[in-house]
C-alpha positions in Angstrom: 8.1 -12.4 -44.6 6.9 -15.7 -45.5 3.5 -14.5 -47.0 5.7 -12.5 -49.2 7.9 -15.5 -50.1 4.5 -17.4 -51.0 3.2 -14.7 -53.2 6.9 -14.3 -55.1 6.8 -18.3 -55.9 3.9 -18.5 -58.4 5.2 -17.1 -62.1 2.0 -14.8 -63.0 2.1 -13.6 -59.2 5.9 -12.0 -60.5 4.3 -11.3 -63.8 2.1 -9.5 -62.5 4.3 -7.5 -60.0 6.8 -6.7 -62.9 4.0 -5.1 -64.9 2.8 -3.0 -61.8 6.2 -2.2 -60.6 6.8 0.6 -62.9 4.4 2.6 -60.2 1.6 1.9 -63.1 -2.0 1.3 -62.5 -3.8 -2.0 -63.9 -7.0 -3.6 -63.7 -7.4 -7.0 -63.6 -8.7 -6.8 -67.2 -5.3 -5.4 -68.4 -3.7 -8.0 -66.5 -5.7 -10.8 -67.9 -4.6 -9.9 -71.2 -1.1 -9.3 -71.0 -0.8 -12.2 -68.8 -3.5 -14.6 -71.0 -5.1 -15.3 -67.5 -8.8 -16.2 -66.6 -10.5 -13.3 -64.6 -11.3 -16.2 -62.1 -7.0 -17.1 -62.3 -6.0 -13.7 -62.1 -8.0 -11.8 -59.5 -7.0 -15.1 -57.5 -3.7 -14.3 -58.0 -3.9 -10.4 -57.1 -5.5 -11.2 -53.7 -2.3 -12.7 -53.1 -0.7 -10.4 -53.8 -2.6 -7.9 -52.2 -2.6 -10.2 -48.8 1.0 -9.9 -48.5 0.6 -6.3 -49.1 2.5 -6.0 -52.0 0.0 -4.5 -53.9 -3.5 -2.1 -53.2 -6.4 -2.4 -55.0 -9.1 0.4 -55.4 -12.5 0.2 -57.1 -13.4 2.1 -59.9 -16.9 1.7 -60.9 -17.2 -2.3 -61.7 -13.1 -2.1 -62.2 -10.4 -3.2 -59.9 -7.2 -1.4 -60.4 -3.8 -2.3 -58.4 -1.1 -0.3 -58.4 2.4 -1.3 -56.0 2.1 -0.7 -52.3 4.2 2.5 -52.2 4.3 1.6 -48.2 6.2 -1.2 -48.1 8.8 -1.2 -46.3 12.0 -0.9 -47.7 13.7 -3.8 -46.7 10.6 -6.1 -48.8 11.0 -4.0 -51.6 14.3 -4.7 -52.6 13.8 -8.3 -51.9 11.0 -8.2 -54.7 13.7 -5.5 -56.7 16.2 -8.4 -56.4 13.3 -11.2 -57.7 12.5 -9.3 -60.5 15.9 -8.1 -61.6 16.9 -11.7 -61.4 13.9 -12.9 -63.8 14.9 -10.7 -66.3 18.4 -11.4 -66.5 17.5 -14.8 -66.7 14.9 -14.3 -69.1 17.5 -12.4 -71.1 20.0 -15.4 -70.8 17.6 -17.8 -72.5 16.8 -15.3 -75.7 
């Protein structure tokens, strides 16, 4: 739990996992961009991510896409349901 309490702490690390939560697919070019990340910043990031097995990675040809780890167990993914639901209401408060 506390690798996935790590990863939740950085802002592009939630960023990031709001954009792929929708069950998308991204590269790490995609999330650069949206993001306005280094490649360097942002595959740093992703490994994080992908550490605390929030997310999976799979290569296609000299892309990296991540998608959501649709094995996680339930009990993480409503804790990272909760984070992000929080950030946007919060982010909806300041607008």
């Amino acid at each position: 739990m506390q690798n996935i309490l790590t990863a939740l702490c950085d802002p592009t690390r939630r960023a990031a996992l709001a954009l792929l939560w929708d069950g998308g697919e991204h590269c790490v070019c995609e999330l650069m961009a949206r993001l306005d990340a280094s490649q360097s910043r942002m595959s740093r990031h992703m490994k994080i991510l992908s550490q605390a097995g929030l997310v999976v990675a799979r290569r296609d040809a000299q892309w990296v896409r991540y998608r959501q780890n649709t094995d996680l167990a339930p009990e993480y993914a409503a804790v990272i349901d909760a984070v992000l639901a929080a950030e946007y209401r919060a982010r909806e408060e300041v607008a």
